[in-house]
N, C-alpha and C positions, 0 to 999 in steps of 0.2 A: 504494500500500500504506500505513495508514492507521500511524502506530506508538503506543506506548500512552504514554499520559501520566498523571504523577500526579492520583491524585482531589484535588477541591478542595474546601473547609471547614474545620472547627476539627480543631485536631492530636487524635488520638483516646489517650483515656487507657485502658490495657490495667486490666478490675479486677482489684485483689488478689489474688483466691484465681487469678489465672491465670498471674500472676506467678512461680509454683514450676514450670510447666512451662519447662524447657531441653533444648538440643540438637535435632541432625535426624538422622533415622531412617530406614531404606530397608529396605523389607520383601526379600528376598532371593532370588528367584520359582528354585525348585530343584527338578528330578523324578528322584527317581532319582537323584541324583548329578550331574546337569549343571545346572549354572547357566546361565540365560536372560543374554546379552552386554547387556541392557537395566538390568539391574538393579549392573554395577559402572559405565557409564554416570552412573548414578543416582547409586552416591555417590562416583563424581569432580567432580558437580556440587555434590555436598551440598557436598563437601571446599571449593569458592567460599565456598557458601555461610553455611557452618561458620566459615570463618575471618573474614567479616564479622561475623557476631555474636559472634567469639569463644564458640563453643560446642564440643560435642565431636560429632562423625557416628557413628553409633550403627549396625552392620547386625546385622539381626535373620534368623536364620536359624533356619527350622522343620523338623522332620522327625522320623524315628524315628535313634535313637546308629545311627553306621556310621562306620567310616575314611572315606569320602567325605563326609560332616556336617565331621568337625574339618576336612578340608583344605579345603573351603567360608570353613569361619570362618577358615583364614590365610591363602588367597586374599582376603578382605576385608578386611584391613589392610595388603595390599600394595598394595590403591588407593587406599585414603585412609581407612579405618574407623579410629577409636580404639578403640572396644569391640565386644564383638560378642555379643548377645545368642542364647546357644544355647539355642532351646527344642526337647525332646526328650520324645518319648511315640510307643508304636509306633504307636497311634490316629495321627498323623500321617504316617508312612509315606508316605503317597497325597495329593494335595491334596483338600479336600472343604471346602467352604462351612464347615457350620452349624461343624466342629470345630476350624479355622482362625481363625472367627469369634470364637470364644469367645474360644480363644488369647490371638489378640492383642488384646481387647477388656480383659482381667486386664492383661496386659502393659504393655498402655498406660495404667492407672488405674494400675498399681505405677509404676511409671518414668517417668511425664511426660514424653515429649517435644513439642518447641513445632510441630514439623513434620515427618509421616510421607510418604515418596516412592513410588511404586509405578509400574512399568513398566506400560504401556496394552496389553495382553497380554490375550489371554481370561482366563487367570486373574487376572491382576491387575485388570482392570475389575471381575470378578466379587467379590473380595475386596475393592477400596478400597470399592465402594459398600457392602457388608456392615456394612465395620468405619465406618465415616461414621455411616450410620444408626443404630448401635446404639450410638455416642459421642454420636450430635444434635450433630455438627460439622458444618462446612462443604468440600468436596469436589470441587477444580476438575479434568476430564477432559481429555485429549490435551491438555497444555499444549505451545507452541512452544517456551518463555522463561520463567525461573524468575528471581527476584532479590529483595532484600531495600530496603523501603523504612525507611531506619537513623530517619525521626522517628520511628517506631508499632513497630519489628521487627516487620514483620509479613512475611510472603511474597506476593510482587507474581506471582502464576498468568496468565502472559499465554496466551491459545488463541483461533484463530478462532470467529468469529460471525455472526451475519447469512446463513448462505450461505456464510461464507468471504469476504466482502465486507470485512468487519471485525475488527482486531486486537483482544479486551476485554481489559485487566485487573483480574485477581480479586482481591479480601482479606475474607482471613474475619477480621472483628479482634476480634469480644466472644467466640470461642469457640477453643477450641487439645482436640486437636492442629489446625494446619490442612494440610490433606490436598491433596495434587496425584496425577494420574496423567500420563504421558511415556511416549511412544510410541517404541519402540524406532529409534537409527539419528539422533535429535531434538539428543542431547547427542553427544559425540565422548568415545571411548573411553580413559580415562587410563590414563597411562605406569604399569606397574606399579613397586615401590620395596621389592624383598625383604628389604630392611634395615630394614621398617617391621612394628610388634610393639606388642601393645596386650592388650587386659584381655579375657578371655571373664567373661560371666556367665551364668551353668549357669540354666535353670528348669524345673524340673519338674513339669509342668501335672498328670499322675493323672489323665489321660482315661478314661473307661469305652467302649468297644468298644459295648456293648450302647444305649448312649444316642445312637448316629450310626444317622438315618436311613440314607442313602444305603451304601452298599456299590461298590468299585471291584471289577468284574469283570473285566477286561483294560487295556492300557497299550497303547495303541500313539503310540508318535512320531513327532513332523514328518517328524523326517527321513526316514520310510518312507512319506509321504505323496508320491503324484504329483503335489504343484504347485508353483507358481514359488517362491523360496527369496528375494524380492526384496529382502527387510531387508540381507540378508546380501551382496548383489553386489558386486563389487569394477566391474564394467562391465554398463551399464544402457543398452540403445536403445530409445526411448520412441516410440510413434507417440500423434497427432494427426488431429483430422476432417481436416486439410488430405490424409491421404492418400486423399482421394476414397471408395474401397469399401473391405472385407473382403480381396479376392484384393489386394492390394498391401499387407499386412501381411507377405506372403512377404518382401518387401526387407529388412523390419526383422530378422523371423526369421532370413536370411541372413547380414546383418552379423551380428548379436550371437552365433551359431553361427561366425563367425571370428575372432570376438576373442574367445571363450568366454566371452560375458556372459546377462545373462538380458534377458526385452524385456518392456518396459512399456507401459500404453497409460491413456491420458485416461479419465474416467467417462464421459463422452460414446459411449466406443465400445464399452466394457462396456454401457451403456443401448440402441445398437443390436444387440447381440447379438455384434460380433466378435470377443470374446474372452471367458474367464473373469474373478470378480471377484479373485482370487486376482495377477492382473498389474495391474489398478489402482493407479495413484501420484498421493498426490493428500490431501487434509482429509479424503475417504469412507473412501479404500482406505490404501496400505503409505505411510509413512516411509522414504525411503530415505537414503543418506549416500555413494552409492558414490566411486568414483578418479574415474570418467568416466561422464559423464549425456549420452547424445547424444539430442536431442529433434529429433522430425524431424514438421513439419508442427504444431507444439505452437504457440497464440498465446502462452501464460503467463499465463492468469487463474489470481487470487492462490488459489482451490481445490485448483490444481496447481502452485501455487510453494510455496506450505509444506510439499509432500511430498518437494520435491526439492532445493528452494535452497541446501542445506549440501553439497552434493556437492562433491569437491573442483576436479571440471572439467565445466562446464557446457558443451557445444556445441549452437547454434542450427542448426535446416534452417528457413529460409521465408519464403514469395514476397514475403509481405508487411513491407519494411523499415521496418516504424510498428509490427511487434507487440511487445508486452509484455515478451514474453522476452528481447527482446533488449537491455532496460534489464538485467538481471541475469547476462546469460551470459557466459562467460569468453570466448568466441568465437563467430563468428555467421558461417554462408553465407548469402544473399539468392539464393535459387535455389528452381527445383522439386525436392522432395525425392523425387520417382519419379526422378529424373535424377542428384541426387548421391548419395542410396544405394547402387545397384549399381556406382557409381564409386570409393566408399568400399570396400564389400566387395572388388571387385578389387584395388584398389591395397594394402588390407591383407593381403589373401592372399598377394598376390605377394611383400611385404615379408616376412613372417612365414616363408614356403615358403624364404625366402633365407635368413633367421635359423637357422633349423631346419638347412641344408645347411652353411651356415657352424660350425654347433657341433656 
């Protein structure tokens, strides 16, 4: 795994007029009143990042006025926001490109900030690229690794490349704001600090209804959608080409149905058809972060180690004691994984069947 290293040549001098941009900014991704867990992720990173530059973290929160808008903005100061930029117009209500776009393209000429974060979200892909283009800034997608390089202040955007072969790092340095997108599950979730209290600034855009193309005709959420919820697992059983066919993804199914986790699988076996892309982990498919990653038949090319590697317990299944993964895993069996899975399922069953009588 390749790691990034500073660019080399002469120190780069920031011109003047870009100089009055300060602080970092996280755009705030909210439907309805539920906030996206990607976006206070975001700025408990900014919060690092914030206090190397000695700047303030700024969360910028859109929508139409509701009690659920204000407790938005002081939920963002209990993760680390100083300010919080409330913009409000009922044209906002609904997420929608061009009115969003506009939004925060004002917002960001009015207020300069040096660096805007946005969660790698359908919506938020869909908005950074927006607000990028129509600043003519620079724009780095699914970053791994955010950091600040203190000769330039600039932000160091680390994300796979090549395939996934290759760790790049990014710097926009002649243009600000510079922009990153972070895929939920990437960063670790900061300790909230309800003692923490900070500035709102009110804006109000005067949006016209009659000037938004598009029209929201219905709302329906994730969460009433039938597929895997994989960002969100607390316990993850992953399968690998090593488990031979389709019909022996039952094992994986199995376990992770008794330890009540959800099951992942390689792009590899999304490409042969045995499963949906919706269970993909991996640089293509989901970011995860879960308690326990058990990878069964996985070698750990680096495509599928930046989807997983931040888990907090890695366990290896496979045959082959030279693979990949087993440089990164907290724990490793050297076995056939059609043989230690239904070993595992038992032996947890039976464990958990006893816990369950005991209390």
């Amino acid at each position: 795994m390749s790691e990034p290293s500073k660019p080399q040549g002469r120190k780069f001098q920031l011109p003047e007029h870009l100089k009055e941009y300060k602080g970092i900014w996280v755009i705030v991704e909210q439907e309805r009143g539920s906030v996206h867990s990607v976006s206070w992720e975001l700025v408990g990173e900014a919060r690092k990042l914030a206090d190397k530059l000695g700047v303030e973290v700024g969360a910028v929160v859109l929508g139409a006025e509701s009690p659920e808008l204000n407790a938005i903005c002081g939920d963002a100061f209990t993760y680390g926001a100083d300010v919080v930029y409330k913009v409000t117009d009922p044209v906002l209500a609904d997420y929608r490109t061009d009115p969003y776009t506009r939004v925060m393209t004002d917002v960001v000429n009015t207020y300069k900030p040096e660096i805007v974060l946005l969660g790698a979200t359908t919506l938020g892909r869909d908005l950074a690229g927006a607000i990028a283009t129509t600043l003519a800034t620079g724009l780095t997608a699914d970053c791994t690794e955010l950091d600040i390089y203190m000769d330039n202040r600039s932000l160091a955007a680390t994300r796979p490349t090549f395939g996934g072969t290759l760790l790049c790092t990014i710097q926009t340095l002649a243009y600000r704001p510079q922009m990153a997108t972070v895929r939920p599950r990437v960063m670790s979730m900061p300790d909230r600090d309800d003692s923490r209290s900070g500035r709102v600034v009110e804006v109000f855009p005067n949006l016209r209804e009659t000037d938004v193309i598009t029209k929201v005709l219905s709302f329906i959420a994730d969460r009433e959608q039938n597929e895997a919820q994989l960002a969100f697992a607390d316990i993850i059983v992953a399968a690998g080409k090593g488990l031979g066919k389709p019909e022996n993804l039952k094992l994986v199914f199995d376990l992770a149905k008794v330890l009540g986790g959800e099951v992942g699988v390689t792009r590899p076996l999304v490409q042969a058809g045995w499963t949906g892309f919706d269970r993909q982990v991996g640089q293509t498919g989901k970011t995860v972060r879960p308690k326990l990653y058990i990878a069964a038949g996985i070698s750990g090319a680096i495509q599928h180690r930046v989807g997983m590697e931040k888990s907090d317990l890695i366990l290896a299944i496979n045959t082959d004691p030279n693979a990949p993964i087993f440089d990164f895993a907290h724990l490793g069996l050297v076995g056939d994984a059609l043989t230690i899975l239904p070993a595992l399922t038992d032996a947890f069953g039976k464990r958990l069947s006893v816990n369950r009588l005991a209390g």
